[in-house]
Every structure is written in C-alpha cells, then in structure tokens.
LOBA-785089 format. One line per 4 residues: number of its first residue (from 0); their letters; for each residue x, y, z of N, C-alpha, C. Coordinates in steps of 0.05 Angstrom, whole numbers, plus 5000, padded with zeros to 4 digits. Atoms other than C-alpha are relative to their C-alpha. Example, Ala and Ser with C-alpha at 12.3 -4.5 7.8 and 13.67 -1.06 7.14 Angstrom:
residues 2
0> as> 5018/4976/5000/5246/4910/5156/5018/5024/5000; 4984/4976/4999/5273/4979/5143/4985/5022/5014
This chain:
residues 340
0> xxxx> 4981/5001/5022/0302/0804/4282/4986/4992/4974; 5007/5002/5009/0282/0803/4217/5014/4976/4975; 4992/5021/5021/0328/0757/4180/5026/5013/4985; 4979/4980/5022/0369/0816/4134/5020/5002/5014
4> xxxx> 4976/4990/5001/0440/0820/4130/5002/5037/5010; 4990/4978/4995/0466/0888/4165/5002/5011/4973; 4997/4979/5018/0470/0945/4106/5035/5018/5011; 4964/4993/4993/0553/0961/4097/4997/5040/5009
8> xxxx> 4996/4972/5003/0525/1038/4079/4978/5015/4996; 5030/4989/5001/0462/1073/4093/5002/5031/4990; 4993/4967/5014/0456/1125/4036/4979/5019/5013; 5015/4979/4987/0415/1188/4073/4993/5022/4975
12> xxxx> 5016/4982/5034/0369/1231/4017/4987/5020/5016; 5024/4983/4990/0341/1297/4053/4987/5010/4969; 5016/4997/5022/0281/1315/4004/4986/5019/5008; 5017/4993/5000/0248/1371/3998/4988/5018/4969
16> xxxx> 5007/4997/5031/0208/1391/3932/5020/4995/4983; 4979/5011/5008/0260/1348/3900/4990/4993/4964; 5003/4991/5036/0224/1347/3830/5008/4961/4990; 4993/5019/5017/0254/1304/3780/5029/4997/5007
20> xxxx> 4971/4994/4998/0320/1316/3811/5008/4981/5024; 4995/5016/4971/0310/1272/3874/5002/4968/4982; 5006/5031/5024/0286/1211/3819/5030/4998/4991; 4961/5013/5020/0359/1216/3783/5024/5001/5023
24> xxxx> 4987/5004/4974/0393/1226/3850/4997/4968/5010; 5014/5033/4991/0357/1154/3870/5014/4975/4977; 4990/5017/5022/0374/1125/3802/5029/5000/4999; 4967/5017/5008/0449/1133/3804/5014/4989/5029
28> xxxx> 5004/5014/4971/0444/1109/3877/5000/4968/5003; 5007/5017/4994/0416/1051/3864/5008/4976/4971; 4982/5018/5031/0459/1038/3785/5023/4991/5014; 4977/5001/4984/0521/1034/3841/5016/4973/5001
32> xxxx> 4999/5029/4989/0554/0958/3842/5019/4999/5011; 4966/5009/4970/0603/0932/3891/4996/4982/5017; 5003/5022/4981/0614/0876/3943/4990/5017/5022; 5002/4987/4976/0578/0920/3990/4966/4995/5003
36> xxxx> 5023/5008/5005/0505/0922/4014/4992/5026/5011; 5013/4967/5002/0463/0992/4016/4974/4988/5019; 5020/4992/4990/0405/1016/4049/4992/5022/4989; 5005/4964/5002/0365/1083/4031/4982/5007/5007
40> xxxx> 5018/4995/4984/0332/1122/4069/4998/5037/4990; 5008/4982/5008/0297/1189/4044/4981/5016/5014; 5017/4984/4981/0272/1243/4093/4983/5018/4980; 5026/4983/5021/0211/1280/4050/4985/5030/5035
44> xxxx> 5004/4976/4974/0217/1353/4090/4969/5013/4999; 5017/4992/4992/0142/1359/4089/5001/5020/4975; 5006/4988/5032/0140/1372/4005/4978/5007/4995; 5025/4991/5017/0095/1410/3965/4997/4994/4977
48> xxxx> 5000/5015/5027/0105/1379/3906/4991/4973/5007; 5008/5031/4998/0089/1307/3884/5023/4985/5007; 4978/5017/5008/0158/1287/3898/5007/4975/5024; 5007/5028/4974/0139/1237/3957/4984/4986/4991
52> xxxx> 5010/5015/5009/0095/1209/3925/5011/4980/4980; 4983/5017/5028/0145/1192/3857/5015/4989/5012; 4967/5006/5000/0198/1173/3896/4991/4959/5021; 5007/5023/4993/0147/1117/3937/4984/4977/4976
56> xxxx> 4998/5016/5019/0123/1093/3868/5017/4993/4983; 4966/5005/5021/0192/1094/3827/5005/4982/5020; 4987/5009/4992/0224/1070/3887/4988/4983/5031; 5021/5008/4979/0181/1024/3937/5034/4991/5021
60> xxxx> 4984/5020/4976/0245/0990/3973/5012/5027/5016; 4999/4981/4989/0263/1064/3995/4989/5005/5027; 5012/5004/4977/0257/1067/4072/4994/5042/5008; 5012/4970/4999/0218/1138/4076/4988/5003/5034
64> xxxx> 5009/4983/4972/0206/1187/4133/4990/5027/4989; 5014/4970/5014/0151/1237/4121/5003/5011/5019; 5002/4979/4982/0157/1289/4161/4979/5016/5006; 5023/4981/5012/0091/1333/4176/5000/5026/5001
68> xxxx> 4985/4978/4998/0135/1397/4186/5021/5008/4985; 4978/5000/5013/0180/1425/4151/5027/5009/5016; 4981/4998/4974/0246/1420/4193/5035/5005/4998; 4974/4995/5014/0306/1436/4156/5020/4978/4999
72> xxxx> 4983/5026/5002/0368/1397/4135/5009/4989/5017; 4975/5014/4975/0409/1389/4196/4977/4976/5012; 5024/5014/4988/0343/1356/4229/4994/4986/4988; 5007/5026/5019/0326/1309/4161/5028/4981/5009
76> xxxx> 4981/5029/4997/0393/1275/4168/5013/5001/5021; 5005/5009/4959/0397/1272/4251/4978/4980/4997; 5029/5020/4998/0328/1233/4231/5016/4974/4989; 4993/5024/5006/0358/1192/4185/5025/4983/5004
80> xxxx> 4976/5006/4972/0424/1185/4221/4985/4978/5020; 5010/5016/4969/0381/1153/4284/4984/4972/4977; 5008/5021/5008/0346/1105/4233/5016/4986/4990; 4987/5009/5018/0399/1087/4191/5015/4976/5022
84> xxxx> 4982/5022/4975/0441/1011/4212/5016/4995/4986; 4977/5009/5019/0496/1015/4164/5033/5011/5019; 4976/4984/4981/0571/1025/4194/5010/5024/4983; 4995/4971/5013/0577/1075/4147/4972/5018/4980
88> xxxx> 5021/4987/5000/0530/1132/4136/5012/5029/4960; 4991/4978/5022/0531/1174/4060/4977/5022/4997; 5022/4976/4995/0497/1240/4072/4999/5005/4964; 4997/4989/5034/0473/1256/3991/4979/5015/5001
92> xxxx> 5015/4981/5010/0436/1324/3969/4981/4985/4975; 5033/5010/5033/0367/1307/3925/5007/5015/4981; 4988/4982/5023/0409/1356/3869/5017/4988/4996; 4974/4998/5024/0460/1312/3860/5004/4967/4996
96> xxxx> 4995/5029/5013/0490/1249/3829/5019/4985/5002; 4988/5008/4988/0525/1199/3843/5019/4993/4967; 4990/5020/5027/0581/1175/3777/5002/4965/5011; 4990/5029/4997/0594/1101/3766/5021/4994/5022
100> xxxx> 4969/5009/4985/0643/1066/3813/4996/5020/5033; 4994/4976/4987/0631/1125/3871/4991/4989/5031; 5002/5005/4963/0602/1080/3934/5027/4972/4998; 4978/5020/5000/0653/1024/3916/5032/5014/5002
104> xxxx> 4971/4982/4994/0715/1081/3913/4993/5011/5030; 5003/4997/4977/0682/1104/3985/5005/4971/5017; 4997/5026/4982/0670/1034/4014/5029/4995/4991; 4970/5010/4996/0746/1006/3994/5014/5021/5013
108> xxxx> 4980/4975/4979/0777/1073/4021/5002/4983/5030; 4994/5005/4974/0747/1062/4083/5000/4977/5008; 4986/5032/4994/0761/0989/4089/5024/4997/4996; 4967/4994/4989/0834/1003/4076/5009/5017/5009
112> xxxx> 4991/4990/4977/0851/1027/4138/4994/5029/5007; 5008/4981/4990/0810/1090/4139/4973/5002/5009; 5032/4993/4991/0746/1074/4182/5001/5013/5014; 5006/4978/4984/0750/1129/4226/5006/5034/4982
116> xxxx> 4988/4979/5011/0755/1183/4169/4976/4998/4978; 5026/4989/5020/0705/1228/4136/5011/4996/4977; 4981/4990/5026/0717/1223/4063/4973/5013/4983; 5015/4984/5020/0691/1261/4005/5003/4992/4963
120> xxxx> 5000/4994/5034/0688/1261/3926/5000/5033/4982; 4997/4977/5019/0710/1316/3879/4959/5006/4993; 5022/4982/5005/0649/1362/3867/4997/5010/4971; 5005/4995/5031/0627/1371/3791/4976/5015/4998
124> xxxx> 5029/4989/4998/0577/1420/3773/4981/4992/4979; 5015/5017/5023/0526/1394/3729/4991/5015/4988; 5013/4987/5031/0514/1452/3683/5018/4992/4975; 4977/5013/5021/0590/1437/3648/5011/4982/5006
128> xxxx> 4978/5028/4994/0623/1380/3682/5019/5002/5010; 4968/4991/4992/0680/1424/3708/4995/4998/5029; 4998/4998/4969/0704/1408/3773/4998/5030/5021; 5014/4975/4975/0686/1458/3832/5016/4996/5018
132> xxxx> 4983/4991/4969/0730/1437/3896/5000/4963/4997; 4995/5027/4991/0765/1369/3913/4999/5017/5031; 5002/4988/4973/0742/1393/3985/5011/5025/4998; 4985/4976/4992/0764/1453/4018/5017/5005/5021
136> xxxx> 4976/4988/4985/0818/1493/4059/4969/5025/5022; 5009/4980/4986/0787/1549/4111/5005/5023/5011; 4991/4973/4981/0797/1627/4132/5003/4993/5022; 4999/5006/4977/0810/1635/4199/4965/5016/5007
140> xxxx> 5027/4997/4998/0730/1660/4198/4982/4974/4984; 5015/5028/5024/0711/1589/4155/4989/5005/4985; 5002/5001/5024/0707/1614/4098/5010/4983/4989; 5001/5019/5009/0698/1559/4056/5035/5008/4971
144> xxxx> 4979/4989/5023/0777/1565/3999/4990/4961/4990; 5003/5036/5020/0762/1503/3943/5031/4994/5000; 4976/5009/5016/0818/1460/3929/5001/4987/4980; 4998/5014/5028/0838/1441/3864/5013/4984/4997
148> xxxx> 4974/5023/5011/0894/1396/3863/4982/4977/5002; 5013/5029/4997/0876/1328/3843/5013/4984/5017; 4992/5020/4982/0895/1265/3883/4985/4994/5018; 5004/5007/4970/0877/1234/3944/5010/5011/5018
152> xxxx> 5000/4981/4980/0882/1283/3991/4991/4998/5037; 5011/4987/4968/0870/1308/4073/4989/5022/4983; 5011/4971/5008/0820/1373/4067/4994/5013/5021; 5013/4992/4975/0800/1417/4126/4971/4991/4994
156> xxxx> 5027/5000/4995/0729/1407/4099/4987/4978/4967; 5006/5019/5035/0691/1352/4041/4967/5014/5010; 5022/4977/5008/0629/1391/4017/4979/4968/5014; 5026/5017/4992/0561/1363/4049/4980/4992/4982
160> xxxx> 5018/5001/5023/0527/1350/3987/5005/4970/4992; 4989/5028/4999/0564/1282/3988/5017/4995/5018; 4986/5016/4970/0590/1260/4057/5007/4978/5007; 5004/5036/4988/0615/1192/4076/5011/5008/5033
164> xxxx> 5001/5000/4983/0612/1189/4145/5008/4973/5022; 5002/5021/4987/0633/1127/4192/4978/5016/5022; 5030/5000/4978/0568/1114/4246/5018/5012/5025; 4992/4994/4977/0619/1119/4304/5011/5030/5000
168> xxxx> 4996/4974/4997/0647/1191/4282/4978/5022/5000; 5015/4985/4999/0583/1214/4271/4988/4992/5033; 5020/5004/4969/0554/1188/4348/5011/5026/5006; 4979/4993/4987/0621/1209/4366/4997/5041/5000
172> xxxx> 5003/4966/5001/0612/1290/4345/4975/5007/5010; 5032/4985/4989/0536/1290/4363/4981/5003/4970; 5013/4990/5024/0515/1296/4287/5006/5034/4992; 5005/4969/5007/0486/1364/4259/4990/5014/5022
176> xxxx> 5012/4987/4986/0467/1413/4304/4967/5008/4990; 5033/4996/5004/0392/1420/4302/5000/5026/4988; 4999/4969/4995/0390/1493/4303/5008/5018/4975; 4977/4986/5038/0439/1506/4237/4970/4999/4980
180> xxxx> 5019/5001/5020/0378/1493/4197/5013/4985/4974; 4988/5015/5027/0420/1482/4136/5022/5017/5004; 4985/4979/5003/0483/1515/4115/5019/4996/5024; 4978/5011/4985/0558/1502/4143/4999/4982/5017
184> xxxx> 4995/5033/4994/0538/1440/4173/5022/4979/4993; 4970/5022/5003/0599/1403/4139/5020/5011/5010; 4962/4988/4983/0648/1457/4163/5001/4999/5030; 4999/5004/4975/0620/1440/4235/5003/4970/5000
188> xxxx> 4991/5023/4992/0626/1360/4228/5019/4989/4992; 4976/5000/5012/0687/1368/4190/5016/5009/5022; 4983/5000/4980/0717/1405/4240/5006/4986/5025; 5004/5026/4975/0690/1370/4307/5014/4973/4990
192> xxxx> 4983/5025/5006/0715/1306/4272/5035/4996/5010; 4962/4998/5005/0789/1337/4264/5005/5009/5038; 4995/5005/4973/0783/1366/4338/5006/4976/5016; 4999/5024/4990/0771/1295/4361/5017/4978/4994
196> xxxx> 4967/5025/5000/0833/1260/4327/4990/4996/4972; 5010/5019/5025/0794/1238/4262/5016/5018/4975; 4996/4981/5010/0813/1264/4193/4977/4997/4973; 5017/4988/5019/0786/1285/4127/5008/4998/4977
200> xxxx> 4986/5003/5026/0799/1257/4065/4982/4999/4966; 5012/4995/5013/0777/1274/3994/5012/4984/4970; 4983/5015/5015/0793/1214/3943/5001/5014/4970; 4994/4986/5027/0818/1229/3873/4971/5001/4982
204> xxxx> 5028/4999/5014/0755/1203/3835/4989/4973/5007; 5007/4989/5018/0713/1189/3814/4979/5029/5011; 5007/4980/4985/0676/1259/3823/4967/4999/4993; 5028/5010/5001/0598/1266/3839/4988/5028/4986
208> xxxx> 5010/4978/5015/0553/1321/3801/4978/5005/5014; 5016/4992/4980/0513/1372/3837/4985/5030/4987; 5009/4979/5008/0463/1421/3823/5006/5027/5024; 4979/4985/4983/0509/1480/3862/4970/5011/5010
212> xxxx> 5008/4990/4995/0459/1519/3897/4969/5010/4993; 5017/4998/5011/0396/1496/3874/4977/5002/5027; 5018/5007/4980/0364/1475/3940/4993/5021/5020; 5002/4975/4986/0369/1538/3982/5010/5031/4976
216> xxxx> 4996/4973/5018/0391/1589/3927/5023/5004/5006; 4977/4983/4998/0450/1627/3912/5024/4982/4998; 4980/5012/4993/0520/1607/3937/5021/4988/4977; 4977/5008/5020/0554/1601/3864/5014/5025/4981
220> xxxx> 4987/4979/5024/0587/1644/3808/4986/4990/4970; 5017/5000/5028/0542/1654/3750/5008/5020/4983; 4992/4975/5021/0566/1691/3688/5026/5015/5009; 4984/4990/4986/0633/1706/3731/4998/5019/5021
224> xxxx> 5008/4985/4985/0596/1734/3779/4983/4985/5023; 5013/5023/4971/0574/1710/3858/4973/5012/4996; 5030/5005/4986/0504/1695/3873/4992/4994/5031; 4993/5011/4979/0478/1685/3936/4970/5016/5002
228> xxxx> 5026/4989/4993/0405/1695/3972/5012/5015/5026; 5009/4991/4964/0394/1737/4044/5004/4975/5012; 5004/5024/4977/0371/1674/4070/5033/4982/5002; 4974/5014/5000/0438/1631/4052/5013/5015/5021
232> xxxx> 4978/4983/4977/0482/1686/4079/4991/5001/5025; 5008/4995/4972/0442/1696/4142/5003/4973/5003; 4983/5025/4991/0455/1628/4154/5026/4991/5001; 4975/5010/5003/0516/1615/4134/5018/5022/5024
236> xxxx> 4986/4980/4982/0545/1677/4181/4992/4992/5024; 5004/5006/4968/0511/1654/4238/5016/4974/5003; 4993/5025/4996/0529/1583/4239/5034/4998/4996; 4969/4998/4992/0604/1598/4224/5001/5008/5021
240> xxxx> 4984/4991/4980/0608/1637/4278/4993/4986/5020; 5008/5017/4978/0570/1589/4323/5024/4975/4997; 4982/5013/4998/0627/1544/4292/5024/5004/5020; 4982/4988/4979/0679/1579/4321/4997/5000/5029
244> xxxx> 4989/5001/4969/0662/1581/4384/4995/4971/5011; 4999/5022/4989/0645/1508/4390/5026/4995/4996; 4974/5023/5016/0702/1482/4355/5037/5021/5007; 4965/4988/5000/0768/1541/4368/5001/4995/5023
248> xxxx> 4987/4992/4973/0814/1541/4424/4992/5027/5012; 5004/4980/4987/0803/1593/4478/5011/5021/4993; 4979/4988/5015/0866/1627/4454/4997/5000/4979; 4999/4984/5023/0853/1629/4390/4965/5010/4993
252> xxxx> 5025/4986/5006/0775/1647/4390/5012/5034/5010; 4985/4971/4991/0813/1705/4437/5004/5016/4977; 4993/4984/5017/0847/1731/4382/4984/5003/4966; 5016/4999/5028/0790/1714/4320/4975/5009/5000
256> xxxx> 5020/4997/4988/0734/1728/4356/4986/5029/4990; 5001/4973/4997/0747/1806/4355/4998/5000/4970; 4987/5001/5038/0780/1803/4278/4966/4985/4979; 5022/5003/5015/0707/1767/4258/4978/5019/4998
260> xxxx> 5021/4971/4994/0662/1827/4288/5005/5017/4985; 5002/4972/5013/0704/1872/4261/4989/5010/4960; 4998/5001/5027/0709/1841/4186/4970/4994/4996; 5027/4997/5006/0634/1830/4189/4983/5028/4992
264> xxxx> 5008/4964/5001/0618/1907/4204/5011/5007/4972; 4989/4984/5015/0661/1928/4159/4992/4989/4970; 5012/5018/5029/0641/1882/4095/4963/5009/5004; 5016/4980/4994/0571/1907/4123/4993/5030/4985
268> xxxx> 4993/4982/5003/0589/1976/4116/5006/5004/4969; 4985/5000/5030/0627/1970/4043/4974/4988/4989; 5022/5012/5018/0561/1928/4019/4979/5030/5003; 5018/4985/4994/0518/1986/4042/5010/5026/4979
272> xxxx> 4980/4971/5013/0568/2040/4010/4995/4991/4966; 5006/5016/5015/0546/2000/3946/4981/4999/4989; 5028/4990/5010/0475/2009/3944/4988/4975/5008; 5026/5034/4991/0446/1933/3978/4994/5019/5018
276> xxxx> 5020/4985/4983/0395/1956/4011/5001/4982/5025; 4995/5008/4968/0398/1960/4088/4986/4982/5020; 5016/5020/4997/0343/1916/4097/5010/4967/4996; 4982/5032/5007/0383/1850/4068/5019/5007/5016
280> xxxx> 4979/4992/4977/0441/1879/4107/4997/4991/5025; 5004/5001/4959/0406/1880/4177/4989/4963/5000; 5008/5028/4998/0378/1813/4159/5018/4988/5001; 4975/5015/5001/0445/1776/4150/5026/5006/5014
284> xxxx> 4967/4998/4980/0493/1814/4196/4993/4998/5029; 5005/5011/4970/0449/1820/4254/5003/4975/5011; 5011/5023/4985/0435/1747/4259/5025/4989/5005; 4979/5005/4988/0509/1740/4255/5005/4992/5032
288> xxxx> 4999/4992/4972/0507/1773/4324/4979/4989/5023; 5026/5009/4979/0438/1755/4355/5000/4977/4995; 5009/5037/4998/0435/1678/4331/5018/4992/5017; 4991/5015/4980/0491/1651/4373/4991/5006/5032
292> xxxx> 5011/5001/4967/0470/1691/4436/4976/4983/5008; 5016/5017/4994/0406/1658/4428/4996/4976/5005; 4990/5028/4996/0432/1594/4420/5023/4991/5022; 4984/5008/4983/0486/1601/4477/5004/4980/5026
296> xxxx> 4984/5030/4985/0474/1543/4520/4996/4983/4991; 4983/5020/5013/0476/1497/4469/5023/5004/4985; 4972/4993/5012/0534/1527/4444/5029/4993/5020; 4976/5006/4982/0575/1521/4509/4992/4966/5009
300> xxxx> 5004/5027/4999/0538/1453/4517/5022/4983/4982; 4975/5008/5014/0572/1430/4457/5026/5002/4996; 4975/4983/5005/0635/1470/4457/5018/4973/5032; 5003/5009/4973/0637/1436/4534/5008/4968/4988
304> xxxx> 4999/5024/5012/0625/1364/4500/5022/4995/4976; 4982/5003/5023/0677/1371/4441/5017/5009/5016; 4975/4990/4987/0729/1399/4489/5016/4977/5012; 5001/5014/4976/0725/1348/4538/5010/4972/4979
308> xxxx> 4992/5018/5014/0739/1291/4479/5024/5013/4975; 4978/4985/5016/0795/1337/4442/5024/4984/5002; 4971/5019/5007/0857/1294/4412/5018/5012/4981; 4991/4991/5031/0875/1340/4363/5008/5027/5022
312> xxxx> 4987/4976/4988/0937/1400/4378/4988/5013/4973; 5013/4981/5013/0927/1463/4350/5013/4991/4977; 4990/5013/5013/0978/1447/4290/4986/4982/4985; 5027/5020/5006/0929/1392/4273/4972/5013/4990
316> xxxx> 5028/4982/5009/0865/1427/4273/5001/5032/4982; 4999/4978/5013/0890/1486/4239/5019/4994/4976; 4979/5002/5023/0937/1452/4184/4983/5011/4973; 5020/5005/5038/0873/1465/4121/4997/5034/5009
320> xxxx> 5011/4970/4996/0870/1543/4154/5017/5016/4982; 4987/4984/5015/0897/1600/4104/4989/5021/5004; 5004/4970/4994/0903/1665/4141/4994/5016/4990; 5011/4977/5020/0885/1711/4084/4966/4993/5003
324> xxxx> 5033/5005/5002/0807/1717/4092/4992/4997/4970; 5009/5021/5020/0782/1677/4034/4976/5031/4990; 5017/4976/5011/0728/1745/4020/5012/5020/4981; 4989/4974/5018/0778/1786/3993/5016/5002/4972
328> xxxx> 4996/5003/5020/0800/1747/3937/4978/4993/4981; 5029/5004/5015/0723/1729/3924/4999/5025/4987; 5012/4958/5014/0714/1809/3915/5027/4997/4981; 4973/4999/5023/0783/1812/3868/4986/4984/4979
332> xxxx> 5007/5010/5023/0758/1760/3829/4970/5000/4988; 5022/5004/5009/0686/1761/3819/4980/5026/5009; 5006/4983/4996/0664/1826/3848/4981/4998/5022; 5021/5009/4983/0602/1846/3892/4989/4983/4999
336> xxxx> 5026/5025/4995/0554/1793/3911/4977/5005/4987; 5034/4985/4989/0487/1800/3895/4986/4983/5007; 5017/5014/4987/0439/1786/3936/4961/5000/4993; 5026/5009/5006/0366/1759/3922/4985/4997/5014
C-alpha cells in the first residue's frame, strides 16, 4: 500500500499522434475542481509523433502506458480500464475538451442516486460551438439518430468521445470488445449496459468540445455535406452488425437480421449506381459480411455471456429505437457520402 487516498474517477486518454490536441485535452482535465479526487491515465498507441514524449514533460503526474504496437482504441481503454482504481471510469478522446464544471456535473449525478448509470455530456463541435447530439436514439440497424432536446435526459446511446462509466458496469459488460478496433464501441457498451438493467443518461450541461472526426477521419457533415473514410465505414458496418447479434433478442435479430443484408446490398448497389468506385465498396460491404463470421465464437461467447445476465424486456432495450432507418434521412438531407 502506498499511502494515497483511492481516486473517486480515473479519467482514461487513448493517444495516438495526439499533437497539440492531446496537451489541451490534459489541460482542461486537469483545470476541473470539485470535492472529488482524479487519476489520469494516458495510453500512447505506439505514436509517431513527439506526443509521448510532451505529454511526460507537460504532464509528469500522468500515469502513462506506452504501448510498443499499435493496437487500436477498444484495446487502449481495456488497458487502461484494468489499471485504472477509481469507482468511476471517464473514457475521454485526445480531440476533445473538457468545459468548466464537467467532472463535478458527472461525479454529483452519479452520487445522487445514479451509480449504476452510464452518463454522458452534450457534444459541441469545436469548429463553431454548436451543439452536435445530447446523445443518441438508434435504427433498428444502429444507426447512430442525434438528439437535440436539451435537459437531462435517458439516450439509447452517449457518444464515446466522453463516457462516464461506473467500474462495476464496465466489469459487468466485459468492457470493449478487443476486436472492434475503434468505431461503435459506445453503441455496444451502451447497449450491453441497457440489456443488463443499467441505463443511460445524458446530463443537460455543461457540454464538452470535440474535434468530430479528427482521429480516424470522416464521420461528419462538412459544407452540408457527409464525410466519411473507407476505413471508418468498414468498421463501423462490421461492428454494428457484430452488435446486433450480441446484444438483440433471437426474435428480433430473426426479423432484422434479413432487413440489414438486404439494406446493406442495396445502399451498396445505389452507391455503385453513383460512380464510388467498386473497390471502396467491396472494402466496406464485404467486411460487413466476412468480419463477424470471423469473429463468431467470440461473438456467441459474448452474446452467450450478456444473455445469461439480461434484466432488461424488450420494451426497455428498445425504448431509444426509431424504426425509420436513420440512412435515409442522412441521403434527404445531406446527400451522397463521400468517401476518402
């Protein structure tokens, strides 16, 4: 034993070539005040930049894990998950920032009477300051729908870019799946959570500021128009659908299962009819199809393990779902994608 007081909230920093952007991430981390007591711990994914080095001379009390691989997100904060000794765990993106007041509006939440509940903070983008999503709602494919209403809210999902996590819901789900790499990881410990009885709440403010889509590319609306890389989407398609089958009922994967194949092909098909070339295509629809088979016994592993602790009726786990597929008001409003 070393003497130190327990840490109320072990903030979690995955880093990789984090720039000058991991440094102001750190700094409004550590401007934070409140009757509470912090820890931080900063996984460095095996950077090419100097930004492990700035972040152990800016910030020496920083409990760092170099990595000598580069191992993607889900695997930086499973690392610092297993090191961290705080009863509450704040997963934060090296792009983004924390406002004044924002671990002291997390810590009182969950000290009045919500420690078994993920919560979140409104999402601000930091080119103009305009809010982006007090969490989100979900297709019945998890597609991510923002919500706008302000308040203190339930959400099917609080964006992973700022996570508050209690330690026991995260044992309790297993974490991130290794495997996701990056990408819909919150809409899988968002959901697992709500399977398991917990819920999901996204306080009014204050809201945190995020560089949208700086860290893997793409994934925003620039000039009224979506962005988005290959790589994102080929992730993000696989790992929804690996959601689904951990996380739906039998009965309803039955009937969404089919309805995801088909709306994949066919959005496929219409992107191709378009002029994206078939090469980004086969890259992001196949893996749809081939990543979960590959991954299928940890998929029924898990699926197996989240079943078996299920507290939550359907009603429950499906209250944040909005049957209209969330893609087809993206295309109405903002048009094709393009991809990079």
């Amino acid at each position: 034993m070393n003497g130190h007081p327990q840490p109320d909230i072990s903030v979690c920093i995955a880093n990789y070539n984090g720039g000058d952007l991991v440094l102001e991430c750190l700094e409004s981390v550590y401007a934070q005040q409140g009757e509470f007591r912090i820890e931080v711990i900063v996984h460095d994914d095996a950077s090419t930049d100097d930004s492990l080095a700035r972040i152990e001379e800016r910030f020496p009390q920083v409990h760092m894990i170099a990595s000598a691989s580069n191992t993607g997100f889900c695997i930086s904060n499973n690392r610092m998950a297993e090191r961290a000794t705080g009863r509450y765990l704040l997963l934060l993106n090296n792009d983004a920032r924390l406002r004044p007041g924002s671990l002291r509006a997390l810590f009182s939440a969950a000290e009045d009477g919500k420690q078994d509940c993920i919560l979140g903070l409104p999402q601000s983008s930091m080119v103009d300051g305009t809010i982006v999503d007090h969490g989100y709602r979900t297709d019945p494919f998890l597609n991510p729908i923002p919500i706008m209403e302000s308040g203190t809210h339930e959400a099917g999902v609080a964006t992973g870019a700022c996570l508050w996590i209690p330690r026991e819901v995260w044992n309790e789900t297993g974490g991130f799946p290794d495997w996701f790499e990056s990408v819909a990881e919150d809409i899988f410990i968002c959901l697992a959570a709500r399977l398991l009885g917990h819920r999901v709440l996204v306080l009014d403010a204050p809201a945190f500021d995020h560089w949208i889509g700086k860290n893997l590319g793409g994934g925003k609306v620039v000039d009224g128009a979506l962005r988005s890389t290959v790589r994102r989407r080929a992730l993000s398609e696989r790992n929804k659908t690996a959601v689904l089958l951990c996380c739906y009922p039998w009965w309803v994967l039955a009937m969404v299962l089919p309805l995801h194949a088909i709306a994949l092909a066919t959005e496929a098909i219409f992107l191709l009819a378009l002029g994206t070339a078939p090469r980004k295509l086969s890259a992001i629809y196949r893996e749809a199809f081939t990543g979960p088979w590959r991954f299928r016994y940890r998929i029924v592993s898990l699926r197996t393990r989240l079943m078996h602790g299920r507290r939550a009726n359907a009603s429950h786990l499906f209250a944040f779902t909005r049957w209209i597929p969330a893609k087809l008001s993206m295309l109405f409003r903002h048009g094709t994608p393009t991809l990079d």
